[in-house]
N, C-alpha and C positions, 0 to 999 in steps of 0.2 A: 554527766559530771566529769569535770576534766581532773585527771590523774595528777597527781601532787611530785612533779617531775622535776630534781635540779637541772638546773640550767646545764649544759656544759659547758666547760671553761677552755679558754682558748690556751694555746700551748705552744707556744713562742720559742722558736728552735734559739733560743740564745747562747752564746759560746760560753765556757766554762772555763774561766782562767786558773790552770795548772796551779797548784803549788807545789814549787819546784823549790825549797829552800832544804837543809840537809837535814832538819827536824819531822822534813813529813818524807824522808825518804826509809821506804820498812827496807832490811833486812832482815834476808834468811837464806837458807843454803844454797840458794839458787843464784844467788847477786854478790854473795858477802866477799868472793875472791874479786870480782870486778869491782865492788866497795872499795875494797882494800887497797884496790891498784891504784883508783880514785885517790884516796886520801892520803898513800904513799910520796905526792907530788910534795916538794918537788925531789925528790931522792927516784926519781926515775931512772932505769938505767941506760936510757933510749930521749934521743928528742921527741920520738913520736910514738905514741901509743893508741893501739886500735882496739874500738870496743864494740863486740859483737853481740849481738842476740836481736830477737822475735820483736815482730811488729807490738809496741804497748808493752816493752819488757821494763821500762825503764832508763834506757839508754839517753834519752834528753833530757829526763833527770838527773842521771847523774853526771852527765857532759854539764848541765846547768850547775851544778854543785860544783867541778872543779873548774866552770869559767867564772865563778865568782871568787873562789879564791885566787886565780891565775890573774885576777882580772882581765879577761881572755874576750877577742871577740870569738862572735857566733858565725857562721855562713854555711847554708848551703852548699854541697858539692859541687853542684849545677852553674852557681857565680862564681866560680874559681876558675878565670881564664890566662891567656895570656896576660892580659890589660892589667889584671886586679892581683896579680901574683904579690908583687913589692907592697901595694899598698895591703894585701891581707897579713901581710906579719910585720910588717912595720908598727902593731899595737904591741910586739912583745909575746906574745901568747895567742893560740886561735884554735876555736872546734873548730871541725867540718863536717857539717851532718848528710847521713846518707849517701855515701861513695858507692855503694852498692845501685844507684838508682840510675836510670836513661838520663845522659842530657852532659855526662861529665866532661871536662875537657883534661882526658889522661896525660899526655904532657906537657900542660897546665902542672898540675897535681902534683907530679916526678919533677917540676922547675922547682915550684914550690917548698916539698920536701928539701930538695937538696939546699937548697938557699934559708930554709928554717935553721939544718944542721949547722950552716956557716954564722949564721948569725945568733947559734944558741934560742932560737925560739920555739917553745915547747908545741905542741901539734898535737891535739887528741881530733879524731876520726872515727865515727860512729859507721855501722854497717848492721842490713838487717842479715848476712850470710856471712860466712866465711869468706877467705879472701879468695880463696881454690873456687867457690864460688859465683862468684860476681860476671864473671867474663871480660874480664881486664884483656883488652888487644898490647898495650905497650908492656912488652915482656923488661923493662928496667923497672915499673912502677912495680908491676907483678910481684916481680924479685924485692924488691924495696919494701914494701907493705909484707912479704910473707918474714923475713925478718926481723921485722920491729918487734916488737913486746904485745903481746893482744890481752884483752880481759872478757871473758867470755862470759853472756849471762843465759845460765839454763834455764830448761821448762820448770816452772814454781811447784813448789811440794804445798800441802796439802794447805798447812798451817799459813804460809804467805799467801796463798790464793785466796782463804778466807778472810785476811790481813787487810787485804788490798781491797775486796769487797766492799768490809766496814768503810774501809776508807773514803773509799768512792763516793759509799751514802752519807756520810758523814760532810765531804765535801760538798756535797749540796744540799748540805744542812736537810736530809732527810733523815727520821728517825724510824727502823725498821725493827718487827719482832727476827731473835733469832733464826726462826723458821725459814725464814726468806730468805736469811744468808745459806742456810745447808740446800735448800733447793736449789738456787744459785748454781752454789760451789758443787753439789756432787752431780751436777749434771753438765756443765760447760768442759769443755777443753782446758787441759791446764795455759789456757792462756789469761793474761792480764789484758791483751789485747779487747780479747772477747767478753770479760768481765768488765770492762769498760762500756762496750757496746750493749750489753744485755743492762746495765744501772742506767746507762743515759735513757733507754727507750721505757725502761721501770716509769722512770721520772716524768716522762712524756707523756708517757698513756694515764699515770694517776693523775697530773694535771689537770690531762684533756678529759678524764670521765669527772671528779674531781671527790675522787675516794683516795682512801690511805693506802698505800703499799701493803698487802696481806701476801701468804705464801699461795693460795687458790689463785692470783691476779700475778705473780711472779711465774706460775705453771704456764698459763696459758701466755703470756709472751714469749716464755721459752719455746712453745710450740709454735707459735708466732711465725718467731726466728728459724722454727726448723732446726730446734733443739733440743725438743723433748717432747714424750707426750703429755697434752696438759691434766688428764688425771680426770678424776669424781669429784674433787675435794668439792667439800660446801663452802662459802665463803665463811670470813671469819664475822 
């Protein structure tokens, strides 16, 4: 007699469009001064300001929240060359994301700035490090970037990490018990980064077995991940 076995269900790496509007942006102590610098625009005291923290901190949400009010373009550090210097501020406003990353054309970047200041157009620059950090070769961009105005966003406290969890599930319209969130949260790193990555593979693996999210099935991906050990628990 054959065993009375769901099917399993197929689990479709589909991409998950961000929201990025200032309504689903959480603050808490860890963001709320780089918030602030955010929504300070346009009373900057600087054409350009640099916004630092950790991979998954937030930083392209909140560049996203003040290119909508700046009505600002977006680009890569990477497409910032000679060629595209004029036409990148020619919109008035612009991010640059990821200056910290291989590939940039440093004076590209130092034309750019300086030609932003002449023409009054505002310039936020995202970075996952310090500027001290990155390994900038052109010592005028170095100098340039270490004087601007920065907004730094720290490692998340207890309550945002939990914050951002919900959110996560929430965003993918999954509804999870408590339980699942404190497993979660008191075992990952205080990253958002990593709280991203441990919700997307939640999502994955209940799909593909095609059971609910419980805190027994949250253990064991964390240990998956190489994040914890997954425990006795019984399922729920």
């Amino acid at each position: 007699m054959r065993e009375n076995v769901p099917p399993k269900q197929l689990a479709f790496d589909l991409p998950l469009d961000p929201r990025y509007g200032r309504e689903d942006f959480l603050v808490g102590t860890a963001n709320e001064a780089a918030y602030a610098s955010i929504e300070a625009w346009p009373d900057w005291p600087d054409t350009v300001l640099v916004l630092t923290g950790p991979p998954g901190s937030g930083k392209s949400h909140l560049a996203s929240i003040w290119a909508t009010r700046a009505h600002a373009w977006t680009v890569p550090a990477a497409e910032v060359t000679a060629e595209t210097v004029t036409h990148c501020i020619s919109n008035g406003a612009l991010v640059i994301e990821d200056i910290d990353r291989p590939g940039r054309d440093e004076a590209a970047l130092f034309h750019l700035l300086n030609l932003a200041r002449e023409r009054k157009c505002p310039v936020l620059l995202t970075s996952g490090a310090v500027i001290d950090q990155i390994g900038l070769t052109v010592a005028d961009l170095r100098s340039r970037l270490r004087l601007a105005p920065g907004a730094a966003i720290r490692e998340p406290d207890d309550a945002l990490l939990r914050a951002v969890i919900v959110k996560l599930f929430v965003d993918r319209q999954l509804v999870v018990d408590l339980r699942v969130i404190d497993a979660v949260a008191l075992r990952i790193d205080r990253s958002l980064g990593r709280a991203r990555e441990v919700v997307t593979e939640l999502d994955r693996d209940a799909l593909g077995r095609g059971r609910r999210i419980t805190r027994p099935l949250a253990l064991a991906v964390l240990e998956r991940l190489g994040i914890a050990d997954g425990g006795d628990d019984e399922d729920d």
